[in-house]
C-alpha positions as CSV (number, residue, x, y, z in Angstrom):
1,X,217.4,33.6,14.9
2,X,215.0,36.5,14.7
3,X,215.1,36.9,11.0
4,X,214.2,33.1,11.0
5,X,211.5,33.9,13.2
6,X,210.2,36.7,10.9
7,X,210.7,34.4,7.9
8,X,208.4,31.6,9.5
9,X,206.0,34.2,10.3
10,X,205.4,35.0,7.2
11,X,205.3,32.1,6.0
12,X,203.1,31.3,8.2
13,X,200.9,34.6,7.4
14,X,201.5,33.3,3.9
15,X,199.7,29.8,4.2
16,X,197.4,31.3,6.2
17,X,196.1,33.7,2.9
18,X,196.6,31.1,0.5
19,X,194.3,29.0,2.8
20,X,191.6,31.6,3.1
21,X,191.9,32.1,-0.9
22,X,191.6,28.9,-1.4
23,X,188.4,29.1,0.8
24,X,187.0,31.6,-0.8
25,X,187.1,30.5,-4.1
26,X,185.2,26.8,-3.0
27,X,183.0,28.6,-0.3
28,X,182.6,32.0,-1.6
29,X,180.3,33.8,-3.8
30,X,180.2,32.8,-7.1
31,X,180.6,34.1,-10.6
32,X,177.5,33.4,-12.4
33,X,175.5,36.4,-12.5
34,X,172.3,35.0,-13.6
35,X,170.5,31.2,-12.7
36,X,171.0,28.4,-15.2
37,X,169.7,25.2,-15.7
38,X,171.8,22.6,-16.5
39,X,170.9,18.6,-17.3
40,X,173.4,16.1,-15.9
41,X,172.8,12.4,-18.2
42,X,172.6,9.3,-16.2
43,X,175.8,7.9,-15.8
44,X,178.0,11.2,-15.9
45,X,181.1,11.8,-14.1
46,X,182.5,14.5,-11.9
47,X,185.0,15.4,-14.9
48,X,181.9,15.2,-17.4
49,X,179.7,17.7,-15.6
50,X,182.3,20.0,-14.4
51,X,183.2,20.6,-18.3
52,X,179.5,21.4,-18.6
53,X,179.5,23.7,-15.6
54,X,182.2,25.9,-16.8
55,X,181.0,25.9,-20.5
56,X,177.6,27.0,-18.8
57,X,179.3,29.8,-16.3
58,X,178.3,28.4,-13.4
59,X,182.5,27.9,-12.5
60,X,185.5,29.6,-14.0
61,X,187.7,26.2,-14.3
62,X,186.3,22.6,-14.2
63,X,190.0,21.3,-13.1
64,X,190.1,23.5,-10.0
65,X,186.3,22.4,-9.2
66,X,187.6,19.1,-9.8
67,X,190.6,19.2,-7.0
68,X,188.9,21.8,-4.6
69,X,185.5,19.0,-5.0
70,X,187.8,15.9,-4.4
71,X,189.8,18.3,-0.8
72,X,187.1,19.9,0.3
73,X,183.7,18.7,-0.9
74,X,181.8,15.0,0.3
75,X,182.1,11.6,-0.8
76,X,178.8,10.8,-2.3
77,X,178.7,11.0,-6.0
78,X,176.8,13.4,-8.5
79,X,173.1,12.4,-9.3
80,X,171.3,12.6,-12.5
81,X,168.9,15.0,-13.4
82,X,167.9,18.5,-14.3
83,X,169.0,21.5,-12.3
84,X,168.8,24.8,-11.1
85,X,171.8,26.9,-10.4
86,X,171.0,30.2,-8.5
87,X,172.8,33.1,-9.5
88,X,176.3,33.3,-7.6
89,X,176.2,30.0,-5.7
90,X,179.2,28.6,-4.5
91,X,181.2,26.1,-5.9
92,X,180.7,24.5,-3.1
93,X,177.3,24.4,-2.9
94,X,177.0,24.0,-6.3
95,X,178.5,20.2,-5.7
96,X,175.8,19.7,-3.1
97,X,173.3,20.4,-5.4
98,X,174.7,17.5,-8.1
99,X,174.5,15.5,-4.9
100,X,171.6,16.0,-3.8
101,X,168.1,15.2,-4.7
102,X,166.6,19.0,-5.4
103,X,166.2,18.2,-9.5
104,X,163.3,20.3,-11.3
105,X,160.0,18.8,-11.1
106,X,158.4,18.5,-14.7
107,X,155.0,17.9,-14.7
108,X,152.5,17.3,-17.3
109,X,148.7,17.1,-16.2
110,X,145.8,15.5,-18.0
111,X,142.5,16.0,-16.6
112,X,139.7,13.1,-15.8
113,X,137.5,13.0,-19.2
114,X,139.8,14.9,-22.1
115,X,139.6,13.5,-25.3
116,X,142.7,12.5,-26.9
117,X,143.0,15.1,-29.0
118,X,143.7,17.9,-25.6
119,X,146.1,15.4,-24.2
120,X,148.4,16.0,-27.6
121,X,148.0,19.5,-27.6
122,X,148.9,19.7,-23.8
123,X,151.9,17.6,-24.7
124,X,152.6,19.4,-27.5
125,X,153.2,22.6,-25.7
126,X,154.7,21.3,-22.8
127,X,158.4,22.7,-22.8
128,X,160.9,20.4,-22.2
129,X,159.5,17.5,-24.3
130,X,160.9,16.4,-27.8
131,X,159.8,14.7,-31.0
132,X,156.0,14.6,-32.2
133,X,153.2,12.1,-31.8
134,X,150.0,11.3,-33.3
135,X,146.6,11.6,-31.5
136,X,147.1,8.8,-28.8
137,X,144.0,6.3,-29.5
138,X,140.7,7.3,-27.4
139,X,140.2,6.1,-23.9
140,X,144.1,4.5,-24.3
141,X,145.4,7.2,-21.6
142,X,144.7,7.4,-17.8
143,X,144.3,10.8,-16.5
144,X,147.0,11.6,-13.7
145,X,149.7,14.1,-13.3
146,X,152.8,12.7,-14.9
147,X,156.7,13.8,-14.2
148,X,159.5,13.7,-16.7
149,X,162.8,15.2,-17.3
150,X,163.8,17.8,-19.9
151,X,164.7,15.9,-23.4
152,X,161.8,12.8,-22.8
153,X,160.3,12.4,-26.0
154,X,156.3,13.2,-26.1
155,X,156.0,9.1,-27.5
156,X,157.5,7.9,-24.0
157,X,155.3,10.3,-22.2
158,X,152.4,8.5,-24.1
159,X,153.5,5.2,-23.7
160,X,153.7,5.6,-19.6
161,X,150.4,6.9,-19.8
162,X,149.0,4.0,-21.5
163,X,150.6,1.3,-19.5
164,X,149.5,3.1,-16.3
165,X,146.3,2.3,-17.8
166,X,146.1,-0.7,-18.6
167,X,147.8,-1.7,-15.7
168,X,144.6,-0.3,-13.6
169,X,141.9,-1.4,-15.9
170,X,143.2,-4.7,-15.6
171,X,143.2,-4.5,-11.9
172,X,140.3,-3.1,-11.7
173,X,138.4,-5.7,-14.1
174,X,139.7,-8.4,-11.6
175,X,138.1,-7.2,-8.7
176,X,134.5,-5.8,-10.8
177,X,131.2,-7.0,-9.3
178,X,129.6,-9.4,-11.0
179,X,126.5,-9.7,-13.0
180,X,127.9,-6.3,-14.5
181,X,126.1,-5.1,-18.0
182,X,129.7,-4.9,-19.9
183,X,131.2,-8.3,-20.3
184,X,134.7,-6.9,-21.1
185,X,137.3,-4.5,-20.3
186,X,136.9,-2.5,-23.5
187,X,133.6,-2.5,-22.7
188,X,133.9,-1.1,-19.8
189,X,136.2,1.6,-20.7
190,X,133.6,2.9,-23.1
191,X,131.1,2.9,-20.7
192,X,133.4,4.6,-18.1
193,X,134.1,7.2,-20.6
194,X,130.6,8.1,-20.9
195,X,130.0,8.6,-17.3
196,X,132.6,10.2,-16.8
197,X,131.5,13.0,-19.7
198,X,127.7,12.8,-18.1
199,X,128.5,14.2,-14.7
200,X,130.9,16.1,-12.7
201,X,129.8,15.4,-9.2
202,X,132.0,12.3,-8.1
203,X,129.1,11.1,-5.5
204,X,127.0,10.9,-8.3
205,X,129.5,8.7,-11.0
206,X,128.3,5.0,-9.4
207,X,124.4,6.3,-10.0
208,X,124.9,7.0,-13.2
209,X,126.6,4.0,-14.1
210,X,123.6,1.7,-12.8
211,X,121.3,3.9,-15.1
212,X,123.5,3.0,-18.3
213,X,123.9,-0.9,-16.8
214,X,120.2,-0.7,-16.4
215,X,119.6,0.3,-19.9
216,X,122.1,-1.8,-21.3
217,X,120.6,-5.0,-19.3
218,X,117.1,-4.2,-20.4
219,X,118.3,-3.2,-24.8
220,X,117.0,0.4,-24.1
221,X,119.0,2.9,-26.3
222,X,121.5,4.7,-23.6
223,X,120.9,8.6,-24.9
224,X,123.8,9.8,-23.5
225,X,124.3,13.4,-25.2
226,X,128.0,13.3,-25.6
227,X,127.8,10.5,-27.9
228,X,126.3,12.7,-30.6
229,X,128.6,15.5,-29.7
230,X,131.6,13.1,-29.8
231,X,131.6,11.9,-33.7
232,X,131.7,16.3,-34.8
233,X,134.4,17.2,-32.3
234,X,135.9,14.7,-31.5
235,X,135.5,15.3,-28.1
236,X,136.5,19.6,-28.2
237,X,133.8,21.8,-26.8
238,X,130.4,21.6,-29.3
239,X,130.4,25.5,-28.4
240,X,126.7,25.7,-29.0
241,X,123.4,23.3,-28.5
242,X,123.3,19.8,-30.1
243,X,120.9,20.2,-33.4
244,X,117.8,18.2,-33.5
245,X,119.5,16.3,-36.8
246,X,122.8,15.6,-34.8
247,X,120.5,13.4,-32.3
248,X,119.2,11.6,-35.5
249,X,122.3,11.2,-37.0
250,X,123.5,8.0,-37.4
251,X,126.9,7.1,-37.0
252,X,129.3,4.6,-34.6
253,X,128.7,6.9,-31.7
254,X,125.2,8.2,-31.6
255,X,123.3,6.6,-28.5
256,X,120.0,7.9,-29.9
257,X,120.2,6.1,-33.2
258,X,121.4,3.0,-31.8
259,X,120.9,0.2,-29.0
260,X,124.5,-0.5,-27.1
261,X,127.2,1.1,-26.8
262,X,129.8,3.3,-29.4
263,X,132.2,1.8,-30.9
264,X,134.5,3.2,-29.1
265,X,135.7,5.4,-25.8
266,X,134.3,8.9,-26.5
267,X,137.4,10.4,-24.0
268,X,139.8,9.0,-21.6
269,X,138.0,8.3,-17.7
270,X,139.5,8.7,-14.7
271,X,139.9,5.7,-12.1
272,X,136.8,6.9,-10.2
273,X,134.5,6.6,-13.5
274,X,136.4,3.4,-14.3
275,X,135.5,1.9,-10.8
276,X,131.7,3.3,-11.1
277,X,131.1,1.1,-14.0
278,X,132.7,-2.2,-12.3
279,X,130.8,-1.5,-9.4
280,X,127.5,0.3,-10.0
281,X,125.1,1.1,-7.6
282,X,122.3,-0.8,-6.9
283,X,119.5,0.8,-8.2
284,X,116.5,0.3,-10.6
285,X,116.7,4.0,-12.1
286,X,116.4,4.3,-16.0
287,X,116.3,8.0,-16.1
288,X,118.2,11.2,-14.8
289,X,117.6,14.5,-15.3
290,X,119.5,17.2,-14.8
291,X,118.5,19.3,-11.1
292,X,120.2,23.0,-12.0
293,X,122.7,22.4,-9.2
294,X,125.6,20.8,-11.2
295,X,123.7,17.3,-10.6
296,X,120.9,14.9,-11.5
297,X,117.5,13.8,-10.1
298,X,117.2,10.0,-11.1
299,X,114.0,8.1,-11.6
300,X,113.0,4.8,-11.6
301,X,110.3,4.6,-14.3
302,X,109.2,7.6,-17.3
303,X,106.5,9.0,-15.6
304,X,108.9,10.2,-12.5
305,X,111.2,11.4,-15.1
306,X,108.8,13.4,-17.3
307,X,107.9,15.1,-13.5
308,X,111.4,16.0,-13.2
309,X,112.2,17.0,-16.4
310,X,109.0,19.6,-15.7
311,X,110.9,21.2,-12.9
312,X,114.1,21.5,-14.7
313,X,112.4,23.0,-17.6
314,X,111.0,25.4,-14.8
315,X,114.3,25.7,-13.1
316,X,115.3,26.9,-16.2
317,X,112.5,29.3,-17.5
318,X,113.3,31.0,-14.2
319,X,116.2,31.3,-13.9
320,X,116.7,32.3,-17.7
321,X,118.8,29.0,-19.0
C-alpha cells in the first residue's frame, strides 16, 4: 500500500509538471526575439494563420498553437487585419491579439488645397501601398486623412478619395444658397479651389468667396494670382515672383487674361472652401488686399482698395518684404 501511495504521488507530481509545462509553453514567454508584422487576409482560419505564425517565428509549432488555442484560449474567432507581434509575446497573447481589434493604423493624409500632382507623390511613397497610378484628375479628390491596410492598391486609395468627394459636393450643392454666381457643381468646385489657394485663414474663406461671386455676377475678370501660377506648375510651388508676362499670358487658367472662371479646378479644396462658395457672405466687396498678418483687408469699391493696397505696400517697405 505504501509503494502505491508513492507511485500515485508521483504521478501526481508528474501531472502536476506536465501541467505547468504545458502552461508555460501557452502563457510563457515567447520565442521570437524581435517584433514582426504579420497580415491575416479576410476570411482566414485559425489553421491558415497559425502556418503563417510559425513560418514568421512568432510560434515554434502551428499544431500545438492550434490544440493549446482550441484548451486553453477563447471562443471568439481571429479578425482580419495587419499586426504587430512584440518581441517574446506569449502564445497566448499572441491569440488575443488575432482576436482583438488592436490592427496597425495606416494612414495617408492629403492636405486642404494640394494639387493633384502632391497627392500622387504622397501616395507614391506611402509604404504599404501597391501598383501605380496616374495623376488623379484636378479638384477630383477631397482632402481628409484616409486609412488602409498594407497590400491596398494606390488606384483604390484614389477611388475612395473621389467618391468621398463627390458624395459631399453633391450634398453640399443640395443645400447651397441660392442666387449663387456658379450655376453648377463643377462650377463650384473651381471656384472653391481658388479660394481655397487665396487664403489660409478659415474665418476669412466665405469673404472671399462673395468677392469672386461678386466679380463673377457683375463680368469683372476675377485676378486671382494662382490662376497664372497654376498652368506652369501645375499647382507645385512657383519658388519665385509671378513675371509681369505670366499675368498676360493667355491660357485656360489665367484670370487676368480672361472673364470667368478656368477651365478647370486649379487644386483639390477642402469642405470648408467648398461650403464658402455655396454659401458666401453677404457682402458688396470687389477687392481684397493682402494686410501683412496672414489675411486680407476687403473693399467695397477701387478707391478703398488702392488705400489699402498703399498700406500694404508700406507694410512691406517697412518691414523689408
Amino acid at each position: 500500500m505504501r509503494k502505491l501511495g508513492c507511485f500515485g504521488l508521483l504521478l501526481g507530481l508528474a501531472a502536476i509538471a506536465a501541467l505547468f509545462g504545458v502552461a508555460q509553453m501557452w502563457g510563457g514567454r515567447g520565442s521570437l526575439a524581435h517584433p514582426i508584422t504579420v497580415q491575416i487576409a479576410p476570411g482566414s482560419s485559425l489553421a491558415t494563420a497559425s502556418v503563417q505564425l510559425e513560418k514568421a517565428g512568432a510560434i515554434a509549432s502551428a499544431s500545438r498553437f492550434r490544440l493549446f488555442a482550441k484548451v486553453f484560449g477563447a471562443d471568439a474567432p481571429i479578425k482580419a487585419g495587419e499586426y504587430r507581434i512584440p518581441a517574446h509575446l506569449s502564445q497566448a497573447d499572441i491569440l488575443k491579439v488575432l482576436q482583438g481589434t488592436k490592427t496597425i493604423q495606416r494612414f495617408v493624409t492629403i492636405p486642404e488645397g494640394w494639387p493633384s500632382v502632391l497627392v500622387k507623390d504622397a501616395l507614391d511613397k506611402t509604404p504599404g501601398l501597391t501598383g501605380t497610378i496616374a495623376v488623379p484628375e484636378e479638384g477630383s479628390i477631397l482632402p481628409d486623412s484616409y486609412a488602409f491596410q498594407r497590400g491596398d492598391s494606390r488606384d483604390f486609395i484614389v477611388k475612395r478619395m473621389q467618391s468621398v468627394m463627390r458624395r459631399y459636393l453633391a450634398n453640399a450643392w443640395a443645400e447651397r444658397k441660392p442666387g449663387l454666381a456658379v450655376t453648377t457643381p463643377e462650377q463650384a468646385l473651381i471656384l472653391a479651389s481658388i479660394v481655397e489657394k487665396e487664403t489660409g485663414k478659415p474665418s476669412e474663406r466665405a469673404m472671399v468667396a462673395a468677392v469672386y461671386s461678386n466679380r463673377l455676377k457683375r463680368g469683372m475678370m476675377l485676378q486671382a494670382d494662382p490662376t497664372i501660377i497654376y498652368p506652369i506648375t501645375k499647382g507645385r510651388p512657383l519658388g519665385r515672383r509671378i513675371l509681369l508676362s505670366e499675368v498676360h499670358a493667355v491660357n485656360a487658367y489665367n484670370t487676368y487674361a480672361m472673364v470667368g472662371l478656368p477651365a478647370g479646378p486649379i487644386c483639390n479644396p477642402g469642405r470648408a472652401s467648398i461650403d464658402a462658395v455655396l454659401n458666401p457672405a453677404s457682402s458688396n466687396a470687389l477687392y481684397f488686399v493682402a494686410d501683412g498678418s496672414g489675411g486680407h483687408v476687403f473693399a467695397d469699391t477701387l478707391e478703398q482698395h488702392n488705400a489699402n493696397v498703399v498700406k500694404w505696400r508700406a507694410y512691406r517697405a517697412a518691414h523689408g518684404i
